[in-house]
Backbone as XML, in Angstrom:
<?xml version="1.0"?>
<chain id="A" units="angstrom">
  <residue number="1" name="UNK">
    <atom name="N" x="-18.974" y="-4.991" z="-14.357"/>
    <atom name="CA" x="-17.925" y="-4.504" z="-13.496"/>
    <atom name="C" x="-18.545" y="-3.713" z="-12.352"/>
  </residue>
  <residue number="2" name="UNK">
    <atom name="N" x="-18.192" y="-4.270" z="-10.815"/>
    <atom name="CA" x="-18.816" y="-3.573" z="-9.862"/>
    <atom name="C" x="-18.317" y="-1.766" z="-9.939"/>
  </residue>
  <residue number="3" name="UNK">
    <atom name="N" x="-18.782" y="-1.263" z="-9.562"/>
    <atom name="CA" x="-18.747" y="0.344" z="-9.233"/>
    <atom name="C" x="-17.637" y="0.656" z="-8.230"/>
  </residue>
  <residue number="4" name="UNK">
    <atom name="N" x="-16.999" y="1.104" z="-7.910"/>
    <atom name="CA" x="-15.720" y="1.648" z="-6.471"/>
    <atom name="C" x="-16.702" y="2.599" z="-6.041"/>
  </residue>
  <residue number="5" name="UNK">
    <atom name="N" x="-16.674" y="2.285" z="-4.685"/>
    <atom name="CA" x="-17.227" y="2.782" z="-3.552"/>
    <atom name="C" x="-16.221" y="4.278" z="-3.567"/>
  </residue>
  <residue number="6" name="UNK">
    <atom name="N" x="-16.594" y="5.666" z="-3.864"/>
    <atom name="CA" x="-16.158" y="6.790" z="-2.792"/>
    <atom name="C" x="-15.590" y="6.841" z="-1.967"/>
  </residue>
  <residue number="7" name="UNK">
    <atom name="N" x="-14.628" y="7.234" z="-1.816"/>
    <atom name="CA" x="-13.897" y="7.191" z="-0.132"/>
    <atom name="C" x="-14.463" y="8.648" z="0.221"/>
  </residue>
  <residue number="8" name="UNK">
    <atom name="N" x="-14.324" y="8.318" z="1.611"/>
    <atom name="CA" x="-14.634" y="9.913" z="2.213"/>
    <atom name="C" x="-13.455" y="10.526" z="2.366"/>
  </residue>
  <residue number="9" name="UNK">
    <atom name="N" x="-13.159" y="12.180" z="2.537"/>
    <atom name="CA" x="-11.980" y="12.609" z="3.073"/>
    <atom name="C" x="-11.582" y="11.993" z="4.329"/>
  </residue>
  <residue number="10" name="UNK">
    <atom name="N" x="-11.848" y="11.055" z="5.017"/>
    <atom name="CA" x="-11.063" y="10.965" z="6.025"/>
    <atom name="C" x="-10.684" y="9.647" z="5.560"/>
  </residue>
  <residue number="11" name="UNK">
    <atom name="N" x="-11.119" y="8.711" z="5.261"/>
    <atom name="CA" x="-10.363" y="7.850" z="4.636"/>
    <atom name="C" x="-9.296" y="8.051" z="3.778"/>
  </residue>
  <residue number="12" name="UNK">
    <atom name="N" x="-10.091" y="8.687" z="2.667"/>
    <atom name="CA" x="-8.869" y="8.763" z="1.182"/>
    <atom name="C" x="-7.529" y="9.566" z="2.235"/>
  </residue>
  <residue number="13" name="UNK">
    <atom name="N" x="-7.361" y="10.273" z="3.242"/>
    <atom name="CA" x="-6.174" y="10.950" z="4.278"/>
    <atom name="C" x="-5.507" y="9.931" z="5.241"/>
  </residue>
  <residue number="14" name="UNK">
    <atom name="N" x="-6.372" y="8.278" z="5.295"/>
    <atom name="CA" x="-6.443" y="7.592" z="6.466"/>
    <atom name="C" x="-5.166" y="6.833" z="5.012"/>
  </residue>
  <residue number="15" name="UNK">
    <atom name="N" x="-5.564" y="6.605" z="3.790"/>
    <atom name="CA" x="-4.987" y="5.880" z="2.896"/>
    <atom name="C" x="-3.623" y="6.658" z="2.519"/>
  </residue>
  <residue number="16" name="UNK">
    <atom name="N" x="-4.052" y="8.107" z="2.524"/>
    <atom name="CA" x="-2.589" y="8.754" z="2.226"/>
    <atom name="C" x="-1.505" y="8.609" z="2.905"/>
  </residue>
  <residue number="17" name="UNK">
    <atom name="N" x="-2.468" y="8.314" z="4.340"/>
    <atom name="CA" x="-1.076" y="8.223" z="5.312"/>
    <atom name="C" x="-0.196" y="7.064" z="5.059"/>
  </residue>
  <residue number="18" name="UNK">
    <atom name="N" x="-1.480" y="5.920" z="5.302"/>
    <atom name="CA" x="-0.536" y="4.449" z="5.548"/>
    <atom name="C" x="0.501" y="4.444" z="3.991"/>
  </residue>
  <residue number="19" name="UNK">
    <atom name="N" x="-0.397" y="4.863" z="3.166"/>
    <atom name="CA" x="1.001" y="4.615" z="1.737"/>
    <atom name="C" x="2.124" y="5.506" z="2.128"/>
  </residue>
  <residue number="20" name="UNK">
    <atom name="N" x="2.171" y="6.995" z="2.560"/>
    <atom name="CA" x="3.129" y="7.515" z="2.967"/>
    <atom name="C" x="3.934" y="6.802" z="3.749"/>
  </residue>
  <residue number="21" name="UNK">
    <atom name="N" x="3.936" y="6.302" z="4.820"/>
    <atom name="CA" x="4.760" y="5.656" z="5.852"/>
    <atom name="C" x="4.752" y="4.087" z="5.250"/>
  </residue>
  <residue number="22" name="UNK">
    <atom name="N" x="4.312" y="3.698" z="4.322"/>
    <atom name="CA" x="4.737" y="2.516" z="3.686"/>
    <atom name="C" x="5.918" y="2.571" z="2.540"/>
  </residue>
  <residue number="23" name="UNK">
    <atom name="N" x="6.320" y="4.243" z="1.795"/>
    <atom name="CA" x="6.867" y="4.303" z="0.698"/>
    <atom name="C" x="8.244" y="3.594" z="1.054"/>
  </residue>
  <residue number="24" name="UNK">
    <atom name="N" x="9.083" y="3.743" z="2.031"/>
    <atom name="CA" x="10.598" y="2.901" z="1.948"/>
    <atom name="C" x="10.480" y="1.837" z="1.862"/>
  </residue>
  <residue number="25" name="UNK">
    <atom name="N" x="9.456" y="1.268" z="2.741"/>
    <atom name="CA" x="9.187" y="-0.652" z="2.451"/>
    <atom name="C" x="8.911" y="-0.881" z="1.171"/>
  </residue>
  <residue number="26" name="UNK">
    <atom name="N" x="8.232" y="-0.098" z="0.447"/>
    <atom name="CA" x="7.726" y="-0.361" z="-1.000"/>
    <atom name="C" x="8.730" y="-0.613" z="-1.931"/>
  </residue>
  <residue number="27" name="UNK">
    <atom name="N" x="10.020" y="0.826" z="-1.734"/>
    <atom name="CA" x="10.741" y="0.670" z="-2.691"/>
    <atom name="C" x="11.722" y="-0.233" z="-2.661"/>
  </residue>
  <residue number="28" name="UNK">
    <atom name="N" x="12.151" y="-0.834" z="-1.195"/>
    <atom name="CA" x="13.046" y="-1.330" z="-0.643"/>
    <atom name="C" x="12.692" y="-3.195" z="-1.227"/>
  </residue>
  <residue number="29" name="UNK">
    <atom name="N" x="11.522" y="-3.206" z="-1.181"/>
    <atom name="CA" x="11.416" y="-4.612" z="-1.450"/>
    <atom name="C" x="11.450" y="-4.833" z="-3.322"/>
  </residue>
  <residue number="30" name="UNK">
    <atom name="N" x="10.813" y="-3.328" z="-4.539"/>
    <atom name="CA" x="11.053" y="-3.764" z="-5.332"/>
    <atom name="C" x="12.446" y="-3.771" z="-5.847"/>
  </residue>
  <residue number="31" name="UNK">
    <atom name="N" x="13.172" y="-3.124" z="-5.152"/>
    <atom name="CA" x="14.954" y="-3.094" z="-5.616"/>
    <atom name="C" x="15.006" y="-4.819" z="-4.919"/>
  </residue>
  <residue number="32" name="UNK">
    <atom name="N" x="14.747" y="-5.352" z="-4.146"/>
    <atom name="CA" x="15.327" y="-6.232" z="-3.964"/>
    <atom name="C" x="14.782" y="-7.452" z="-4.562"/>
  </residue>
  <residue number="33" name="UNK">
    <atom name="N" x="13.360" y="-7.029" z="-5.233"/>
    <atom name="CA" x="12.990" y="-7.855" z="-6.526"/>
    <atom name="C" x="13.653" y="-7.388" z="-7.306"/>
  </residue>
  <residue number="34" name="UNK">
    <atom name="N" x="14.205" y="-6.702" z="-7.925"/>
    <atom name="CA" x="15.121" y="-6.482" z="-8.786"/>
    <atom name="C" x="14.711" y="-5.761" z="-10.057"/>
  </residue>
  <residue number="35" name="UNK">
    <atom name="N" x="13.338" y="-5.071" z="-10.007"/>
    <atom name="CA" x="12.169" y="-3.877" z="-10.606"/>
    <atom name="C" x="12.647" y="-2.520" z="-10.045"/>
  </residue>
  <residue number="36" name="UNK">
    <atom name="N" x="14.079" y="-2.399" z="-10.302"/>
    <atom name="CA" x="13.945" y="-1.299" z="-10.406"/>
    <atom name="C" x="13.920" y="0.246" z="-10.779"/>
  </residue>
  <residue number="37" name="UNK">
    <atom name="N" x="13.580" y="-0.324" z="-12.442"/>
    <atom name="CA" x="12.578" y="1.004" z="-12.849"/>
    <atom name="C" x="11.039" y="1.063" z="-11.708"/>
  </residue>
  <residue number="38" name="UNK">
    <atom name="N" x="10.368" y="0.288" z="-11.484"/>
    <atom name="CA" x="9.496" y="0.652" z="-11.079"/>
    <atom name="C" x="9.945" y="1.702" z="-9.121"/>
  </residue>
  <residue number="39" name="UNK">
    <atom name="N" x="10.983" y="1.079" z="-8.576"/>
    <atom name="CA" x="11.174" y="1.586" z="-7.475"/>
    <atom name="C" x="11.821" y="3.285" z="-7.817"/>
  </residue>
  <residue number="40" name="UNK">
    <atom name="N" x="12.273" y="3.480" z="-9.022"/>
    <atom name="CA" x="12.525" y="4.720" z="-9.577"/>
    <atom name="C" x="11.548" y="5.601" z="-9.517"/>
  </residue>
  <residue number="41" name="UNK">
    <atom name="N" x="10.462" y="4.513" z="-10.366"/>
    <atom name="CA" x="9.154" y="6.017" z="-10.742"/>
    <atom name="C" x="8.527" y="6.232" z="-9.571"/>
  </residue>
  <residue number="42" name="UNK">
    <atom name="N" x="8.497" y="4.957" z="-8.192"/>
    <atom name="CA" x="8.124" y="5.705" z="-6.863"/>
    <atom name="C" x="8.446" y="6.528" z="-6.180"/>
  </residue>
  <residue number="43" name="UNK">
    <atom name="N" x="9.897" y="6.159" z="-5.922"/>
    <atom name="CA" x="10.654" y="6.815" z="-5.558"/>
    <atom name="C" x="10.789" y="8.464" z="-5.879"/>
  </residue>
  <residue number="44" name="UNK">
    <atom name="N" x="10.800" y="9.061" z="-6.782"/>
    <atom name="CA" x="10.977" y="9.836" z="-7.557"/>
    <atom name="C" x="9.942" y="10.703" z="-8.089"/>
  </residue>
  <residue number="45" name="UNK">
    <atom name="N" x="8.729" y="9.915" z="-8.337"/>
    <atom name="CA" x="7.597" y="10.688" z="-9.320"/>
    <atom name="C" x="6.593" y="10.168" z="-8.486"/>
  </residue>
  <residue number="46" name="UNK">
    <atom name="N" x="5.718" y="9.020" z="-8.408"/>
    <atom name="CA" x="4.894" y="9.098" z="-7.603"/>
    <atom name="C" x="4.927" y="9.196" z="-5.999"/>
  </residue>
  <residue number="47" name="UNK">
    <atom name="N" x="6.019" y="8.857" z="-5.343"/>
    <atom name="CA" x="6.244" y="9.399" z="-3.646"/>
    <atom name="C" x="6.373" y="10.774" z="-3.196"/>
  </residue>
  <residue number="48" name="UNK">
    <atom name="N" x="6.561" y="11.362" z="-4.389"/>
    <atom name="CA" x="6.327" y="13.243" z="-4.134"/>
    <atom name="C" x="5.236" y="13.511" z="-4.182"/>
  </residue>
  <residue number="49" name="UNK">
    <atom name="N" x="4.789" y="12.994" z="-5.110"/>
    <atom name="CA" x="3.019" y="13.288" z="-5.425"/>
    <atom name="C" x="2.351" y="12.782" z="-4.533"/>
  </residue>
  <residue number="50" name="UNK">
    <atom name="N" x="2.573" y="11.711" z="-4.061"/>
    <atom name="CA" x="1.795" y="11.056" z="-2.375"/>
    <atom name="C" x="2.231" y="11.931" z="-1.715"/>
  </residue>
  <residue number="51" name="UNK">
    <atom name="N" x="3.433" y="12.081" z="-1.171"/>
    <atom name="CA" x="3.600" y="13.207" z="0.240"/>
    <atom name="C" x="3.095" y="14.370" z="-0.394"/>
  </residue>
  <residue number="52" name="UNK">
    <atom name="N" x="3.061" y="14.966" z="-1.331"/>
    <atom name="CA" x="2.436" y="16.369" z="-1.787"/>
    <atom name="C" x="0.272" y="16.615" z="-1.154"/>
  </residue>
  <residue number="53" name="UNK">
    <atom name="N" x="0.200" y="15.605" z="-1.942"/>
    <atom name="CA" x="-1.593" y="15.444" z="-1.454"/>
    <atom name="C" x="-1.554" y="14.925" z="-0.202"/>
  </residue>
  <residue number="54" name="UNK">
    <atom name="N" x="-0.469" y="14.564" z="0.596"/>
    <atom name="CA" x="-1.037" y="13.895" z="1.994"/>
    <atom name="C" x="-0.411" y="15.587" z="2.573"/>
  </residue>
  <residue number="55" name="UNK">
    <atom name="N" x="0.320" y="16.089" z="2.720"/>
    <atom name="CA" x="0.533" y="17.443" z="2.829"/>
    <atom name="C" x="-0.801" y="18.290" z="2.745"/>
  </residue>
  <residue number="56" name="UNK">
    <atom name="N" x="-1.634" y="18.264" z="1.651"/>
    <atom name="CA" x="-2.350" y="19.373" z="1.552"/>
    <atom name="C" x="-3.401" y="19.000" z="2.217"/>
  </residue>
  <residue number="57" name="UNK">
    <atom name="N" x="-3.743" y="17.374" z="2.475"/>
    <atom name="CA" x="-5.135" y="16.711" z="2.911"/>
    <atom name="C" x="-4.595" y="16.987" z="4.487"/>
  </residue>
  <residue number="58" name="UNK">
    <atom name="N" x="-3.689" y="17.016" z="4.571"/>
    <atom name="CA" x="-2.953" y="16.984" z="6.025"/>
    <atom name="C" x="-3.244" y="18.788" z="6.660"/>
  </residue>
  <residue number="59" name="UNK">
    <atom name="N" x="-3.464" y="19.636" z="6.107"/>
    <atom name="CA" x="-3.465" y="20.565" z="6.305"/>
    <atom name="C" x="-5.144" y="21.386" z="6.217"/>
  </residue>
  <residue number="60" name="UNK">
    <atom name="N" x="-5.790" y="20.469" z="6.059"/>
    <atom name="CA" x="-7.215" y="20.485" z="5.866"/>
    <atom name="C" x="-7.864" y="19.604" z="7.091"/>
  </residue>
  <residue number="61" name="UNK">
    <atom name="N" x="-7.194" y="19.324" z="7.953"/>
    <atom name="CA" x="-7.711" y="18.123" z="9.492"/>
    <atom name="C" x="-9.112" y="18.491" z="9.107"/>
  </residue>
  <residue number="62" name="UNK">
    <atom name="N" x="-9.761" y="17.070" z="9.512"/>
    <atom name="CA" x="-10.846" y="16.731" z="9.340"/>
    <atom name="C" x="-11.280" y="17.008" z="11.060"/>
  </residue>
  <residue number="63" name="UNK">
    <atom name="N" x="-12.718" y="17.793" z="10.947"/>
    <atom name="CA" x="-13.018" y="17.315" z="12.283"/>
    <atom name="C" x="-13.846" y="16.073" z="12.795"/>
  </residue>
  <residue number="64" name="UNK">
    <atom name="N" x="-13.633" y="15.877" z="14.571"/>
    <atom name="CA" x="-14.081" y="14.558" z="14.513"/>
    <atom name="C" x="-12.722" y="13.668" z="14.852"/>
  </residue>
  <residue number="65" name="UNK">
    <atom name="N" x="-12.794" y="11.962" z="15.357"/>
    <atom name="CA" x="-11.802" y="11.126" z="15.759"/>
    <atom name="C" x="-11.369" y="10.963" z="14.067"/>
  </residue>
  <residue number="66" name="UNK">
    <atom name="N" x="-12.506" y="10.892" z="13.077"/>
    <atom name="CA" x="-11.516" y="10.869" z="12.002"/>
    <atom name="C" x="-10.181" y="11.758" z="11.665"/>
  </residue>
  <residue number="67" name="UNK">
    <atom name="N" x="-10.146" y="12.838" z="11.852"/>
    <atom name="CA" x="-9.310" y="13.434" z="11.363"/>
    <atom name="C" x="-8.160" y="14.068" z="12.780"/>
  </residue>
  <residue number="68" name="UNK">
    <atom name="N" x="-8.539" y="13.407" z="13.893"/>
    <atom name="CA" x="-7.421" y="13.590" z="14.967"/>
    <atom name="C" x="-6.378" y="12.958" z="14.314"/>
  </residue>
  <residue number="69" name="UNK">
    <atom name="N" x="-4.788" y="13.357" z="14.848"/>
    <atom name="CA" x="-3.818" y="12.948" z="14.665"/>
    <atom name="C" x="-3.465" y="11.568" z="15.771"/>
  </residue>
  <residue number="70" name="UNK">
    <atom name="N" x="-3.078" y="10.600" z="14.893"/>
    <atom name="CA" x="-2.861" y="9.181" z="15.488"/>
    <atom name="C" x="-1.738" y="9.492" z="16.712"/>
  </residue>
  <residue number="71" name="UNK">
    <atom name="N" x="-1.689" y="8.367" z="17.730"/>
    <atom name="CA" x="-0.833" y="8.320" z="18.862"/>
    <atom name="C" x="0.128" y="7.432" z="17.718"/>
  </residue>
  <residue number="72" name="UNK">
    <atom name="N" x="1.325" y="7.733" z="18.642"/>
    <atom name="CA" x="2.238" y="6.494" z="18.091"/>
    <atom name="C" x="1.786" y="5.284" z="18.067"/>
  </residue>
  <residue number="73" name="UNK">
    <atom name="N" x="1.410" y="4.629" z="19.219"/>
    <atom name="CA" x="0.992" y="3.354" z="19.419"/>
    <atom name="C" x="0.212" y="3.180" z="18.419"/>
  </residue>
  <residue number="74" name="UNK">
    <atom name="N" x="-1.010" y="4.006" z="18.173"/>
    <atom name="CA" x="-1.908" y="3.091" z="16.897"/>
    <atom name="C" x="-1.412" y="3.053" z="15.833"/>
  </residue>
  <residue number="75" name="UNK">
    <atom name="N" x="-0.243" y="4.435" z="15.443"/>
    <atom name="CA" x="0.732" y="4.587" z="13.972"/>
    <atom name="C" x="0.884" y="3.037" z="13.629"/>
  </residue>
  <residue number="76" name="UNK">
    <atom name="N" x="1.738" y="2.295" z="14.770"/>
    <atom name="CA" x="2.626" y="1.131" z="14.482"/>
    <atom name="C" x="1.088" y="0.239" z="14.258"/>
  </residue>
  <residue number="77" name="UNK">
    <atom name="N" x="0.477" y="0.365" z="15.321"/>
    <atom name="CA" x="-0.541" y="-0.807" z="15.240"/>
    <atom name="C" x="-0.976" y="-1.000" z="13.497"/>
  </residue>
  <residue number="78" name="UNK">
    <atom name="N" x="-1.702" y="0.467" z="13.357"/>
    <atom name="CA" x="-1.847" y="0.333" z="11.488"/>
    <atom name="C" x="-0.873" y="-0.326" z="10.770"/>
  </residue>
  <residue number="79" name="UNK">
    <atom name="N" x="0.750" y="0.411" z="11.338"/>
    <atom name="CA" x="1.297" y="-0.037" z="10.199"/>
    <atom name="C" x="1.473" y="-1.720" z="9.768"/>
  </residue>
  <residue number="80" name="UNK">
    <atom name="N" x="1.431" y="-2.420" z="11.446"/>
    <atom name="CA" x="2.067" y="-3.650" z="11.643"/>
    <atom name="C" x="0.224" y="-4.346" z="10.627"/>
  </residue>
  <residue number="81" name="UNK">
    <atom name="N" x="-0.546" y="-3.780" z="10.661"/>
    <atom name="CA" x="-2.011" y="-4.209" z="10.228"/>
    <atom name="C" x="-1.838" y="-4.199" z="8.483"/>
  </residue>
  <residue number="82" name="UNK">
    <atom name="N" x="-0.976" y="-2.802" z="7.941"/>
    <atom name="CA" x="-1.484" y="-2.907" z="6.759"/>
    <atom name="C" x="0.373" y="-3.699" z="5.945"/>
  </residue>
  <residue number="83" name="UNK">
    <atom name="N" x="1.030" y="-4.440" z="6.837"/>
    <atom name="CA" x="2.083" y="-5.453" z="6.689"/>
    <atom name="C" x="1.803" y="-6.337" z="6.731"/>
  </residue>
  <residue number="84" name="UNK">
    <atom name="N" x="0.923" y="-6.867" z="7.665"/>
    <atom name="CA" x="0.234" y="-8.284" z="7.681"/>
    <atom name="C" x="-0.979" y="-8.458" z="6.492"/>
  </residue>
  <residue number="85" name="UNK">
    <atom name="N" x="-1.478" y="-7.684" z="6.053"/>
    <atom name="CA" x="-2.525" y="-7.072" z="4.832"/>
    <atom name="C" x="-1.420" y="-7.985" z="3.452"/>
  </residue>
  <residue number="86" name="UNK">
    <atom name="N" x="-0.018" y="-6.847" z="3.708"/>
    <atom name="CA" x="0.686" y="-7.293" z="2.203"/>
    <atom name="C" x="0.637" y="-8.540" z="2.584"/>
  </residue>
  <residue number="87" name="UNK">
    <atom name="N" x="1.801" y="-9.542" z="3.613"/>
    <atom name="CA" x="2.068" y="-10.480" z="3.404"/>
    <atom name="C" x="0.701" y="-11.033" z="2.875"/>
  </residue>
  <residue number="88" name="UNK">
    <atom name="N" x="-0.112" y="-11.101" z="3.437"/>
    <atom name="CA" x="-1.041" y="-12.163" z="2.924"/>
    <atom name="C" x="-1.707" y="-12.347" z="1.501"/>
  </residue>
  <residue number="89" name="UNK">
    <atom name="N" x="-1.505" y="-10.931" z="1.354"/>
    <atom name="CA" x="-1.726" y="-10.860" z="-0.091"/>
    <atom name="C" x="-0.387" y="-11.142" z="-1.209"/>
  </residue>
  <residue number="90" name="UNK">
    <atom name="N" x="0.709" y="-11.036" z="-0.726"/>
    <atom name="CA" x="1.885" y="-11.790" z="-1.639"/>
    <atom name="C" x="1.379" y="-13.527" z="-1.777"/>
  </residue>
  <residue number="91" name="UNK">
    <atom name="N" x="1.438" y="-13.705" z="-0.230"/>
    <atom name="CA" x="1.404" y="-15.365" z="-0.148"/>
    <atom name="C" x="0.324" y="-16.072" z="-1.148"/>
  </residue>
  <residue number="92" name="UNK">
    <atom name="N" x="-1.159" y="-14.858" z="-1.015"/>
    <atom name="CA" x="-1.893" y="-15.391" z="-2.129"/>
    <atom name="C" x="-1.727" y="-15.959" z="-3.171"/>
  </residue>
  <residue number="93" name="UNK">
    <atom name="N" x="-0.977" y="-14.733" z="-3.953"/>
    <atom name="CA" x="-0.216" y="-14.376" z="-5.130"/>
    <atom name="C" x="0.304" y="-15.697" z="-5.589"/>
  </residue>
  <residue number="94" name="UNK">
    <atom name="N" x="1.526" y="-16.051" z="-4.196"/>
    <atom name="CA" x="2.027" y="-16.747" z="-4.107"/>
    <atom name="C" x="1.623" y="-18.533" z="-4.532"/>
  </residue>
  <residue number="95" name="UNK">
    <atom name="N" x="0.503" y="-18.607" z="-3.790"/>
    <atom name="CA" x="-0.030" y="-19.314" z="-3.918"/>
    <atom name="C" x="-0.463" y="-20.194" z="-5.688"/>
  </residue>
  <residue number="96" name="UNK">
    <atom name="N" x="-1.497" y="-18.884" z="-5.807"/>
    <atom name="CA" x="-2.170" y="-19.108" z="-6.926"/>
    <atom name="C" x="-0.949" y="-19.268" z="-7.852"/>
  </residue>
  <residue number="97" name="UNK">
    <atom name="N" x="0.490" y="-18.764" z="-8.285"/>
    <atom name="CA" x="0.917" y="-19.134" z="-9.046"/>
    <atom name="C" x="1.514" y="-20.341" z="-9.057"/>
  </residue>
  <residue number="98" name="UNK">
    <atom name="N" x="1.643" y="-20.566" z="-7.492"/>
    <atom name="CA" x="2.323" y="-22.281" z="-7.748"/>
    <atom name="C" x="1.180" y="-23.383" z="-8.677"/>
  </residue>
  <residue number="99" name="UNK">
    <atom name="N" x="-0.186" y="-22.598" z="-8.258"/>
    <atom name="CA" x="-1.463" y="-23.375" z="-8.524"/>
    <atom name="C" x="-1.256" y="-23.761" z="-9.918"/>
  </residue>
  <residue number="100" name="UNK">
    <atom name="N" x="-1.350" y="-22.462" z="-10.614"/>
    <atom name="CA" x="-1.189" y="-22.362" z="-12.242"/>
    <atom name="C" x="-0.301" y="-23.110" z="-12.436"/>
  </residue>
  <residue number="101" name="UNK">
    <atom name="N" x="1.173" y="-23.030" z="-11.909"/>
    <atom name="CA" x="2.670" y="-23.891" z="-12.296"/>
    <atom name="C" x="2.313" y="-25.384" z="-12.334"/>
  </residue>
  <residue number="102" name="UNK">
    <atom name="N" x="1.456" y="-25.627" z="-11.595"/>
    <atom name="CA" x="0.914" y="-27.025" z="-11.363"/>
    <atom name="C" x="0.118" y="-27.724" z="-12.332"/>
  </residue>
  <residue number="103" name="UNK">
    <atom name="N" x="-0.715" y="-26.682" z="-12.968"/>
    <atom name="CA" x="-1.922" y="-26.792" z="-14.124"/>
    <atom name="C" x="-0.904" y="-27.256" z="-15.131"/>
  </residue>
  <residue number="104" name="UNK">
    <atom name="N" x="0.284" y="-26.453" z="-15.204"/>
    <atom name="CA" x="1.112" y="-26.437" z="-16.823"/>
    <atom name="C" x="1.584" y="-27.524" z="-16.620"/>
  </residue>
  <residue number="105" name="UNK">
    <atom name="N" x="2.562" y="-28.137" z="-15.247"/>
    <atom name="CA" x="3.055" y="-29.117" z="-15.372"/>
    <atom name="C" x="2.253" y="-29.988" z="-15.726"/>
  </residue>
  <residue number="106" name="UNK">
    <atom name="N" x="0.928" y="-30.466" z="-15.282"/>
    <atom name="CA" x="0.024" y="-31.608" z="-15.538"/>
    <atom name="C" x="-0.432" y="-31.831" z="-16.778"/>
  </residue>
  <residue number="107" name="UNK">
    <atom name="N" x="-0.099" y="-30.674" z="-17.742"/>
    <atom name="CA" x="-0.684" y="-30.539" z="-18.885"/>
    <atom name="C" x="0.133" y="-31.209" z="-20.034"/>
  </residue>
  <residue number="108" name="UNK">
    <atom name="N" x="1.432" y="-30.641" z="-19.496"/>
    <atom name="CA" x="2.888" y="-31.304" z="-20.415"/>
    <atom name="C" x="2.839" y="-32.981" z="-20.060"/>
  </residue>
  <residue number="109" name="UNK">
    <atom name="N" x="2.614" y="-33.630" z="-19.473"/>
    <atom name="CA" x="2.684" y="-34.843" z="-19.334"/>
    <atom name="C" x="2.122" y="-35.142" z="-19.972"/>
  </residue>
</chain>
């Protein structure tokens, strides 16, 4: 099993953010998968605890372009970056299970 790389504080703050400003899309799409206990425990228990540590990491500015506060323009740019990130990683998802669905069907014949 490879090792996880360390984040630095300005990353692990760069990550707090985008999940922060991702939490309504998050919960919004698992209610409309229809998971939602899981949009509960975000909602509720872990989205406090994200805005809580992005709060305190937020209050610790890093110096340096890392830890400047984003313009709007790049806000969206990230955000529209780490949306195009999910889709592609659903479609994967997506993918590979039609793959598998395909394996079973071929198998039953």
């Amino acid at each position: 099993m490879a090792k996880k790389k360390k984040l630095s504080p300005e990353e692990t703050h760069r990550q707090l953010q985008d999940s922060v400003q991702a939490l309504p899309y998050a919960i919004a799409q698992m209610e409309k998968e229809g998971k939602r206990g899981q949009a509960f425990l975000l909602k509720y228990i872990r989205g406090p605890i994200m805005r809580f540590m992005y709060r305190m990491s937020d209050k610790q500015r890093y110096a340096g372009p890392e830890g400047s506060k984003l313009k709007q323009s790049d806000q969206m740019k990230r955000h529209l970056e780490q949306r195009q990130k999910a889709m592609e990683f659903y479609q994967g998802e997506m993918k590979r299970a039609q793959q598998r669905q395909a394996k079973r069907q071929g198998k039953k014949r």
